[in-house]
N, C-alpha and C positions, 0 to 999 in steps of 0.2 A: 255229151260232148263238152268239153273244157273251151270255154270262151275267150278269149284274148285277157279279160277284165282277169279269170281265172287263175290265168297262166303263172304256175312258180317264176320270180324274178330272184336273179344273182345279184351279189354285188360283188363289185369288180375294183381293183384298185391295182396299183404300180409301186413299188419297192425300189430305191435304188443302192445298189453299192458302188459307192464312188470310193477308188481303188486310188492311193499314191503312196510308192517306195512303202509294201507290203502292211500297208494299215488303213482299213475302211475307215469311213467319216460312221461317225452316231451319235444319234442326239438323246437327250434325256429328258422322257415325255414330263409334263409338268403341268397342274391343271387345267386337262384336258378331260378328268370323267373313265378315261381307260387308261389302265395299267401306266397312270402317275409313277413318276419315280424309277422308273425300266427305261432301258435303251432300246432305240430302236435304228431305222434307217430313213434319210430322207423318203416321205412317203406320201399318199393319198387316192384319195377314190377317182375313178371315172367320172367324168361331169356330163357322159351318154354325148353320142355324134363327136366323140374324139378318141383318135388310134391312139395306140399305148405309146409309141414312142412319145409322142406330142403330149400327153398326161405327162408321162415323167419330163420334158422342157417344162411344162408348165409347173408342176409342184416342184423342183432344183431352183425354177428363178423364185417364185412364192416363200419355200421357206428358207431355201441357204445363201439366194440374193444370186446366183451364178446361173450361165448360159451356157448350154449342151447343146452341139450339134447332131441332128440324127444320124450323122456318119459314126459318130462316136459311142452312139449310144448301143447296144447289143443285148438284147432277150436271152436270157440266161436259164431263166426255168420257172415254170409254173407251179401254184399248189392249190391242191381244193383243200379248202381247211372251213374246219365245223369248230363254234366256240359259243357265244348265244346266237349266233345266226350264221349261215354257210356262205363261204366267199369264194373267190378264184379268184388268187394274190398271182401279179405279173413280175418276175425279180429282170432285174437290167442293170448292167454295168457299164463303169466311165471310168476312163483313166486321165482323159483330158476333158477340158474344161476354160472358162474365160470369165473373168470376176474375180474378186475378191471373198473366199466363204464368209458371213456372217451372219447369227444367228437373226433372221425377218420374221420371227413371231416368237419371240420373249415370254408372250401369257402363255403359251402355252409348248414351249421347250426353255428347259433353265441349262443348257450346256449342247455345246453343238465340239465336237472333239476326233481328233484321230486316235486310233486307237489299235495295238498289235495285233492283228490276226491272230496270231498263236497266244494272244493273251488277250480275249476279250474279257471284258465287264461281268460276273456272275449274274449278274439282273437284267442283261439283253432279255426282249423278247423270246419265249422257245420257238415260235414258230419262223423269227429273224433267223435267230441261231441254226436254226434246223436249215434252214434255205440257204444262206454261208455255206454250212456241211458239206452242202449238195454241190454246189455251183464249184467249189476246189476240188468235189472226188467228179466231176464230170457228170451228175446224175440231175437232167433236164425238169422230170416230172415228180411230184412227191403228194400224196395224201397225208393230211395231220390233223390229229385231233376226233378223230372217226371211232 
């Protein structure tokens, strides 16, 4: 029998694309230890005993300095994705918002940017990139990296 102590644990984090006049926000990760130098999306882990929407308010005021309402906010698509360890990434979208964006951790993003849908950055993240894909052709669920 598998004991609690035993039990595989996920790790769980939130994504957000925050959407204005057809160009998500992206920042560019910067000594941080993973994938420096890539774009990616306002983002971070679960901190356990808190629902996703209230993760992503918390990492949007953390690192872009702006406050989302949970009316605003919408669950756009999940991914189990394998990379050195297996995660369930939550994606969510905003179109509105209250603040001012400005980059709230400098050591570790050096540009925080809009940027055109139809013309993102060749160095996003692929599994960002892949999750984007999905959330404009309608497609909720995805596997990556498997």
């Amino acid at each position: 029998m598998v004991t609690q102590a035993q039990r595989f644990k996920l790790i769980s984090s939130v994504h957000l694309f925050l959407i204005h006049d057809q160009n998500v926000l992206l920042l560019r990760r910067f000594n941080t230890g993973y994938e420096d130098g890539n774009y990616s999306v306002v983002a971070g882990h679960l901190d356990g005993d808190e629902e996703v929407k209230a993760a992503m308010i918390r990492e949007a005021h953390e690192e872009a300095g702006i406050e989302l309402r949970w009316e605003d906010l919408e669950v756009v698509g999940v991914m189990h994705r394998k990379s050195n360890d297996e995660r369930v990434e939550f994606f969510l979208v905003a179109e509105r918002w209250t603040g001012e964006l400005r980059n709230c951790e400098p050591d570790r993003c050096d540009e925080l940017a809009w940027y055109d849908m139809d013309r993102l950055p060749m160095n996003v993240l692929p599994y960002v990139r892949k999750a984007l894909e999905n959330y404009f052709a309608g497609k909720w669920f995805d596997s990556f990296g498997w």
